[in-house]
C-alpha positions as semicolon CSV with decimal commas, in nm:
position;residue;x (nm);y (nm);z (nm)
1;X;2,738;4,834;-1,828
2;X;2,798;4,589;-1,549
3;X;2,993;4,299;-1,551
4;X;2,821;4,170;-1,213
5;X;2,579;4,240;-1,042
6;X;2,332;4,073;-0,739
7;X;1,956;4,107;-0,732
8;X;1,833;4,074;-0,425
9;X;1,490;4,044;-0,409
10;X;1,294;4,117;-0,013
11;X;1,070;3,790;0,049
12;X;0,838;3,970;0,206
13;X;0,741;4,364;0,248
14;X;0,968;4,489;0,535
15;X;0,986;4,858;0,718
16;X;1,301;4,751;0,956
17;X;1,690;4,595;0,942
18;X;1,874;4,439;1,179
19;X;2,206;4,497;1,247
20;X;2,287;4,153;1,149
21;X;2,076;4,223;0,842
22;X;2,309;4,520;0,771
23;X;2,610;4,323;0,829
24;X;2,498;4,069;0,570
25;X;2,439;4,277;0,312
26;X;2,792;4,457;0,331
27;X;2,937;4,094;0,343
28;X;2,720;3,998;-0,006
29;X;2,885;4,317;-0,139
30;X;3,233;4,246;-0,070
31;X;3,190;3,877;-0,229
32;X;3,265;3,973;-0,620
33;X;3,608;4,182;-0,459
34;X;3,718;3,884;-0,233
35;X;3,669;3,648;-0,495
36;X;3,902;3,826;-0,766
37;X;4,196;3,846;-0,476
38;X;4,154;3,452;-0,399
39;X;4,131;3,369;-0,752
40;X;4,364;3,614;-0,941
41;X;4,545;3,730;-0,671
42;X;4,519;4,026;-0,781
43;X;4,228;4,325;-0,780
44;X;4,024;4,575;-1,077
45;X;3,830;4,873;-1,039
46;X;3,503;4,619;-1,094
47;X;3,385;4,679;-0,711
48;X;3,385;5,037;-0,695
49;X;3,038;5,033;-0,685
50;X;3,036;4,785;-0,407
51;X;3,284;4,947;-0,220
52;X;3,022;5,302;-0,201
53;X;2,762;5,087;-0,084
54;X;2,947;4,885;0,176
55;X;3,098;5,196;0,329
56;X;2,787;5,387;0,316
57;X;2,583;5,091;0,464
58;X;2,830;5,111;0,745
59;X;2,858;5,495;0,812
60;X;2,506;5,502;0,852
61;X;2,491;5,245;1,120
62;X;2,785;5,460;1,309
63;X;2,616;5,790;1,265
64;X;2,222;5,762;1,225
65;X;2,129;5,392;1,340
66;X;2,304;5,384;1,674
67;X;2,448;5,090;1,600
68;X;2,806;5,169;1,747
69;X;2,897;5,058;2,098
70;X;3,181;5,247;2,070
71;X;3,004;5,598;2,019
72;X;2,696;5,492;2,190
73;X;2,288;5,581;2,099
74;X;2,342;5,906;1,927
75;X;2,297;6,080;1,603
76;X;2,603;6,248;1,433
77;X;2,551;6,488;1,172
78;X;2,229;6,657;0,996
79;X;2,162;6,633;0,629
80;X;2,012;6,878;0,424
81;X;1,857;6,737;0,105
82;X;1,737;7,123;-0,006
83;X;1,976;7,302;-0,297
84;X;1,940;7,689;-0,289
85;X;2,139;7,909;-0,459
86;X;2,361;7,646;-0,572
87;X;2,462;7,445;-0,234
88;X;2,465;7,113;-0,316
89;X;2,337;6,823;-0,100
90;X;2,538;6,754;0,196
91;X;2,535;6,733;0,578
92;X;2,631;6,971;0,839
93;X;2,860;6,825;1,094
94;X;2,744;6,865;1,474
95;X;3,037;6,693;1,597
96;X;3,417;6,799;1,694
97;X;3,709;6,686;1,513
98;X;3,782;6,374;1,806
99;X;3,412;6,230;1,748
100;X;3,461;6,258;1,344
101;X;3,800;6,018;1,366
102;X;3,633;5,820;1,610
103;X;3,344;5,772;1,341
104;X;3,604;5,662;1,068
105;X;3,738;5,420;1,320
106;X;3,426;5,258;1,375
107;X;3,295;5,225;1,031
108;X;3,684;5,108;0,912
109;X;3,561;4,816;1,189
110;X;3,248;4,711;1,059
111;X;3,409;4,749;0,683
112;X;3,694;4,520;0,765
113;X;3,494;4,273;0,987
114;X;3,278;4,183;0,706
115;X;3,567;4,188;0,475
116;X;3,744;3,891;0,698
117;X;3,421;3,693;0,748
118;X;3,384;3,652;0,398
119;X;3,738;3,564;0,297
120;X;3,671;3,305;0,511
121;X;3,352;3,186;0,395
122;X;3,498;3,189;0,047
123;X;3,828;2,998;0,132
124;X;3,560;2,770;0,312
125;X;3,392;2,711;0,016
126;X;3,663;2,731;-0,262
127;X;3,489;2,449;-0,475
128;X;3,098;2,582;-0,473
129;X;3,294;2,919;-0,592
130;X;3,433;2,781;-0,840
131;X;3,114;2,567;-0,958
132;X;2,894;2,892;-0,889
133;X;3,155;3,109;-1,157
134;X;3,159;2,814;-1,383
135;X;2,795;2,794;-1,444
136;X;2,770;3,173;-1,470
137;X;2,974;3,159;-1,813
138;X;2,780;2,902;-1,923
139;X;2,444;3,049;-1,839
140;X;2,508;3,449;-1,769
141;X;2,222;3,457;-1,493
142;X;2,166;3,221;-1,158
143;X;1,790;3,252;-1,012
144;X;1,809;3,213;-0,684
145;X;1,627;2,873;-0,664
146;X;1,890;2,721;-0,943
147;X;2,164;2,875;-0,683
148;X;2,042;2,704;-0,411
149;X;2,032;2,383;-0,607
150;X;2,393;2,438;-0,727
151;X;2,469;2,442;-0,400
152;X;2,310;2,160;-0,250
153;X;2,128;2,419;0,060
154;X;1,913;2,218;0,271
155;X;1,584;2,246;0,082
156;X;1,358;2,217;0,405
157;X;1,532;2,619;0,461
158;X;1,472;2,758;0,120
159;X;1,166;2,547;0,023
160;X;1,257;2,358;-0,223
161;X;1,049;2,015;-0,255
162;X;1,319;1,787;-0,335
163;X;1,211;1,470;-0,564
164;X;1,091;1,149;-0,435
165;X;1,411;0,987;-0,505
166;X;1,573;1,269;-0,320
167;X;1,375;1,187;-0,064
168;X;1,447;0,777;-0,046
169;X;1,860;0,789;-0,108
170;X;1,755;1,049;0,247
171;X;1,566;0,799;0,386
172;X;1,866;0,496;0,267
173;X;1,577;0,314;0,057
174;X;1,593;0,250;-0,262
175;X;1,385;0,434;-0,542
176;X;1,131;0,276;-0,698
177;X;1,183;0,340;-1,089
178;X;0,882;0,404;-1,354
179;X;0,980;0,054;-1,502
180;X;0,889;-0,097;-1,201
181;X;0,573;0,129;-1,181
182;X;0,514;0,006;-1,533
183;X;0,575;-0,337;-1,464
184;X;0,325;-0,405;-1,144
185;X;0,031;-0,227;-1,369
186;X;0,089;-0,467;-1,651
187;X;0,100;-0,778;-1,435
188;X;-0,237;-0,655;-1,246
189;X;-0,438;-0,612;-1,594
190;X;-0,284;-0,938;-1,713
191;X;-0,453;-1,085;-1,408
192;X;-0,810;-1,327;-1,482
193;X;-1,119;-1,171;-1,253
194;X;-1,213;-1,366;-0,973
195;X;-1,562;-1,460;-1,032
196;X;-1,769;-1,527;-0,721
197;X;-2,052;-1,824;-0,716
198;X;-2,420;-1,813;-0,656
199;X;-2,562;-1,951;-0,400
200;X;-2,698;-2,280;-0,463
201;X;-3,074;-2,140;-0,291
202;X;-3,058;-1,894;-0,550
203;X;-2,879;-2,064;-0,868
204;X;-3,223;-2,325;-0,800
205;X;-3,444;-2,021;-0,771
206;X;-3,385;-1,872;-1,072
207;X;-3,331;-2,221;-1,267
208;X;-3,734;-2,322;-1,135
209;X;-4,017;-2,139;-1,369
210;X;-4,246;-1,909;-1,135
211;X;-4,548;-2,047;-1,047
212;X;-4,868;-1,894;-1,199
213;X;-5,180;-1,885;-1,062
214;X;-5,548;-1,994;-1,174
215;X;-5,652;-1,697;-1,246
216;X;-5,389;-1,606;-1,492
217;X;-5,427;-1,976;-1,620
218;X;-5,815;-1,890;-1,718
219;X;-5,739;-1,541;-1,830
220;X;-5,510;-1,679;-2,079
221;X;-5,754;-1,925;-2,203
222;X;-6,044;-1,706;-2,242
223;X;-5,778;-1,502;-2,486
């Protein structure tokens, strides 16, 4: 059972990470285990989980991504996913004992750069913490639209439409309320219709009886 956890759901289909990308997603892992030292002041076993992934995320951008300035474009180590005869799955190391300390330098780095950069975010932002852990007793789960809400993020980043009196109080103008909406389309059906006049050519036109000729006159009679 967990007692947190973060979805996090790929907008779109990718096939490659940035190192950035990387570095984020070791810094969303670290969040639940920052938060409980700011807030308790003290730690639990809850991000053991977290830690795995954060530490793995970071070996493998030492050893296999090249992403090490340090160590340079190479690739340390070479796994073996096969089990025979009971070996289990593991990695062979191709490197000496100098390059292997070198690699738990590196990846203590990237681990405790992350580490610092969101202890700072989170000190930062002590009061949408708080708001965020608030509404999660109330409500258990946080989509990620209701989260940027909660948060007040810029909608025109995450695509949010805000309302249209969002979008006056922007603007500094004042929103125009449904009573007032209401009001205008009473006083326009309580209006009289403008009727427009005739003509006075035409009101005499159709006032005078056509004129009909003799031979209509005689037809008549002779019926």
């Amino acid at each position: 059972m967990a007692l947190g956890y973060t979805l996090q759901l790929p907008e779109e289909d990718r096939f490659l990470m940035s190192k950035n990308d990387l570095l984020d997603k070791i810094c969303v892992l670290f969040g639940g285990r920052v938060a409980e030292e700011l807030h308790f002041g003290d730690v639990t076993t809850g991000a053991s989980n977290d830690l795995e992934r954060a530490t793995q995320i970071a070996r493998q951008m030492v050893t296999e991504f090249g992403m090490s300035e340090k160590l340079g474009l190479v690739k340390l180590g070479h796994k073996h996913n096969e089990v025979f005869l009971g070996r289990d799955i593991g990695e062979d190391r191709n490197y000496s004992d100098a390059i292997a300390y070198s690699i738990d330098q590196e990846v203590k780095a990237i681990v405790d750069y992350c580490y610092e950069k969101v202890r700072t975010i989170l000190l930062e932002n002590e009061d949408e913490m708080k708001k965020v852990a608030t509404t999660l007793l109330e409500r258990e789960v946080i989509e990620g639209k209701d989260l940027n809400i909660l948060l007040g993020i810029e909608s025109e980043e995450n695509g949010i439409t805000p309302s249209s009196d969002e979008q006056d109080q922007q603007k500094g103008e004042e929103p125009v309320s449904s009573k007032t909406l209401d009001a205008e389309e009473e006083s326009a059906s309580e209006a009289p219709l403008e009727t427009k006049s005739m003509p006075e050519d035409m009101e005499r036109a159709s006032a005078e009886p056509s004129p009909v000729s003799d031979g209509e006159i005689r037809r008549d009679a002779a019926v």
